[in-house]
C-alpha positions, 0 to 999 in steps of 0.5 A: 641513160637519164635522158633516154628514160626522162625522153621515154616518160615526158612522151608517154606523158604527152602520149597519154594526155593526147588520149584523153577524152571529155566524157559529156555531162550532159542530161537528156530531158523531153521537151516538146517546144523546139525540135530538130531532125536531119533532113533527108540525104543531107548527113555526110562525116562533114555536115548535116542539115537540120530541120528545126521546128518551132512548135511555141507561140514565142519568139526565139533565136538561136546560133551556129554553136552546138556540141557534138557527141559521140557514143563510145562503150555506151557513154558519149564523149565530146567530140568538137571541144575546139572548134569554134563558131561565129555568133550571129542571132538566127530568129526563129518565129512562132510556130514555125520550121527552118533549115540549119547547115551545121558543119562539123570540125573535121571529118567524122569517123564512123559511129554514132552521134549526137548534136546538143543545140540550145533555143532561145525563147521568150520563155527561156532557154530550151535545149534539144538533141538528135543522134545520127550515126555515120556508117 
């Protein structure tokens, strides 16, 4: 019956930390130096194309990493916390747009997202954000 009982709490403890989420941390703050919008009919539950625009006349770069939220009961969560990304510099020029495929850990289910990406400019560092949903 002692090992039953130890089996039953070891697995609800398992259970429960599995069920745990990051709830994000992240604040959102208007920019106007760098922005992203998804281009038109590239947005599936595993990837997405952004269009990224530069509106500085600096210099920048950024990378693959971002973090992908999701909106549950009004907060957002963190949803990629694992996933991991190669780390080559992508030069942004001056006043400029560019494409960017962003590829998501796994499928995503339905609901609504956020991607939080950072720009490196001559200035600093400019963190920007877009919310799309997957129906």
């Amino acid at each position: 019956m002692k090992r039953i009982l130890t089996f039953l709490l070891c697995f609800s403890l398992l259970f429960s930390l599995a069920a745990c989420k990051t709830e994000s941390d992240y604040t959102s703050t208007k920019q106007e130096k760098v922005s992203m919008t998804v281009k038109a009919d590239t947005l599936t539950n595993t990837g997405v194309t952004l269009v990224i625009k530069n509106n500085t006349d600096e210099m920048g770069n950024y990378g693959y990493p971002f973090f992908l939220e999701k909106q549950e009961k009004g907060k957002w969560y963190l949803v990629n916390e694992k996933q991991a990304f190669i780390l080559p510099s992508i030069l942004l020029e001056p006043n400029s747009v560019a494409e960017h495929k962003a590829v998501f850990e796994g499928p995503l289910s339905k609901g609504k997202y956020r991607m939080i990406k950072s720009f490196y400019l001559d200035s600093g560092t400019v963190t920007t954000q877009i919310e799309f949903e997957i129906k």
